[in-house]
C-alpha positions, 0 to 999 in steps of 0.5 A: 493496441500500441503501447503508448494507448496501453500506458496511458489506460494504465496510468489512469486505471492505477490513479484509480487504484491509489486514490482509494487507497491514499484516503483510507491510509492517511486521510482517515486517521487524520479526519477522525483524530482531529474530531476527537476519535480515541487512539484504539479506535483509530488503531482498529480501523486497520481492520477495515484493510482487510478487503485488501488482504482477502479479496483473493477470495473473491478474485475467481468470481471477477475473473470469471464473470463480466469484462473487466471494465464493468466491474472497475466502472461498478466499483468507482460508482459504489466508492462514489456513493460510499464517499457522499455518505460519509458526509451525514456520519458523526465523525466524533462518535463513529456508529455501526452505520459509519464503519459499515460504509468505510467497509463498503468504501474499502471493498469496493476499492479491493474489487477493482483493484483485482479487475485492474490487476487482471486488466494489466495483465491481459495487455501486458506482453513480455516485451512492454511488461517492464513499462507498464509496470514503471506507469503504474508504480508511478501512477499509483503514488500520484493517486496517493499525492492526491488522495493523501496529502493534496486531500488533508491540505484542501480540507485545511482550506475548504472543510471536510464537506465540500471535500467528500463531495468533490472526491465523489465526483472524482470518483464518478468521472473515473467510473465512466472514464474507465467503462472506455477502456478498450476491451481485451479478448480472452479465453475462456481457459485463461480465467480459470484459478490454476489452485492445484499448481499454486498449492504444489509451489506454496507447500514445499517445506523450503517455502516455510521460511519465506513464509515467515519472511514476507510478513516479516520484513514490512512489519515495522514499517507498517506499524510506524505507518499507522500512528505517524500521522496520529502523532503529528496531530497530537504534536499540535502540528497543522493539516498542511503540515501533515499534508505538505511533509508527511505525505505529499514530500513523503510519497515523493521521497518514496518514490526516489527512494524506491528507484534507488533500491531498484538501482541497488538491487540491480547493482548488488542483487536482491539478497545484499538488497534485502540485507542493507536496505532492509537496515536503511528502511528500520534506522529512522525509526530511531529517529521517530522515537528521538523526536518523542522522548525529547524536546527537539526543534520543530522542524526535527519532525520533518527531517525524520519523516523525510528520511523515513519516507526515502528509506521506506521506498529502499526497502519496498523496491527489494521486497517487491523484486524478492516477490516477483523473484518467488513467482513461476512466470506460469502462475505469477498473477496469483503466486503474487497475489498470495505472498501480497495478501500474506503480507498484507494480512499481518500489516492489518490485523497487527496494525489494529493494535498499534493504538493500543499499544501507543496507549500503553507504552507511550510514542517513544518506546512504540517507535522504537519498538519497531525499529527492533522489529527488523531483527528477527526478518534479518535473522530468516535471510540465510535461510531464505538465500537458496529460494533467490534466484540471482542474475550473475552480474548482480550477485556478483558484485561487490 
């Protein structure tokens, strides 16, 4: 396979990926707040994340059976189904009924994303690693352009009907385009789960601080992220205010915010990236709970989301470089996996209180509540600096 046919069923198996995910995120915080679903409920269906986090545990069963294509195809006809039956649900009165299928939804996208994942490996050759990995990254934040803030606007004009129906169908078009994809050959020794050597390399005693770290240094971020949009509601802002600013020029700012730490990390190293850029990604928080405690104008909110958004992608291009950093080339895919799902633990099970905690202290404080959470992350960075395996160009510059 040439690399311009890899990169283009790359782009489409990662839109695949980030439109679940895009829905989930922005879309359901807001499709629930605007019928009326209180702030700890809303707060709760963080746990609903948790596939995401766990779905290691399930990756040896995709790995070993079936080819790839038949689980992602499996997976986007079940999202397709889980969407259409969101459609009868009182969105009002969440039911056991209606969280069991937003389960079914994040499952389904969880496995596919493993079998995805796995697919870009097995096409991957040192030589075009580097661009395969920039088209998914980018492909992935368009799905979350269009499954975030291209959904929110279209429901201001159409309703939340017509909307479900046409994201099945979306999802059903990719399900049998996928099912296209070309086949990969592999040996069978390759899909076995190397669990020994992991282990070995996860339970050195000089991996515990990177160990509090990792869940450590997006936390704030995750936090901030779960009540923004509630907060523009409760502000009395529109869905295509939310739509347009928060998510579709803020997956935007992500975006260049994220090649701008690239560059810096490049630059600079990935330890003064983690340290500056880890302090840009925590300030507008400050401005968030600017926005809460006093009466400032209108657009002030956009002027900190925009911020927020750019800052955010600094800080995810030097966590993602730290991670790749941690990994041995042997055993990548699932070294990675596991500091992924360790981060991604924290960001769901502590995120299920972010409503209550909303509740109680108020939008303000939370806000900055988070913005102080950057502290104790920066504090692990000495302890951390030896694990950091540095270019000389970089970790030579000034």
């Amino acid at each position: 396979m040439d690399l311009r046919r890899k990169l283009t069923w790359i782009a489409v198996l990662y839109f695949a990926e980030g439109l679940p995910f895009g829905i989930a995120y922005d879309v359901w915080p807001v499709y629930f707040r605007v019928h009326g679903v209180s702030l700890r409920e809303i707060g709760l269906m963080s746990l609903l994340s948790l596939p995401w986090t766990w779905k290691m545990l399930w990756a040896p069963l995709v790995d070993r059976f079936g080819a790839r294509q038949q689980w992602i195809s499996a997976c986007l006809l079940a999202l397709a189904v889980a969407t259409v039956a969101i459609i009868p649900q009182d969105a009002g009165h969440p039911s056991w009924l209606l969280w069991g299928v937003l389960l079914a939804f994040t499952t389904a996208s969880a496995t596919q994303d493993i079998a995805i994942d796995a697919y870009a490996v097995d096409v991957s050759t040192p030589e075009d690693t580097g661009a395969i990995n920039g088209v998914r990254v980018s492909a992935a934040r368009i799905a979350l352009l269009v499954g975030g803030g291209g959904v929110m606007m279209l429901a201001g004009v159409t309703g939340w009907t017509p909307l479900w129906i046409a994201l099945a169908a979306v999802f059903l078009v990719l399900s049998v385009i996928t099912y296209a994809s070309p086949r990969v050959p592999l040996d069978q020794n390759e899909r076995r789960n190397p669990i020994g050597p992991v282990l070995r390399w996860l339970l050195r005693w000089e991996m515990l601080p990177v160990l509090l770290f990792v869940p450590l240094f997006k936390l704030g971020d995750s936090l901030l992220g779960r009540m923004v949009k509630p907060f523009w509601v409760d502000r009395g802002y529109s869905l295509r205010e939310i739509g347009l600013v928060s998510v579709t020029l803020g997956v935007v700012l992500t975006i260049v915010g994220a090649l701008a730490g690239g560059w810096f990390v490049k630059r600079f190293g990935i330890f003064r990236g983690l340290l500056w850029l880890g302090i840009a990604q925590a300030l507008p928080h400050l401005g968030y709970a600017a926005v809460a405690q006093f009466t400032l104008p209108r657009e002030s909110i956009y002027a900190v989301s925009m911020l927020e958004s750019f800052a955010q992608g600094l800080g995810t291009a030097a966590f993602l470089s730290f991670l790749m950093n941690l990994c041995e080339k042997e055993h990548a895919a699932t070294q990675y996996a596991l500091l992924s799902a360790l981060f991604a633990l924290t960001r769901d099970v502590v995120g299920a209180f972010s409503g209550i905690g909303v509740e109680r202290v108020g939008y303000a404080a939370y806000f900055a509540f988070t913005m102080l959470l950057a502290i104790p992350t920066l504090a692990l960075l000495p302890l951390i600096k030896g694990r950091i395996r540095e270019k000389s160009a970089a970790s030579q510059a000034a």
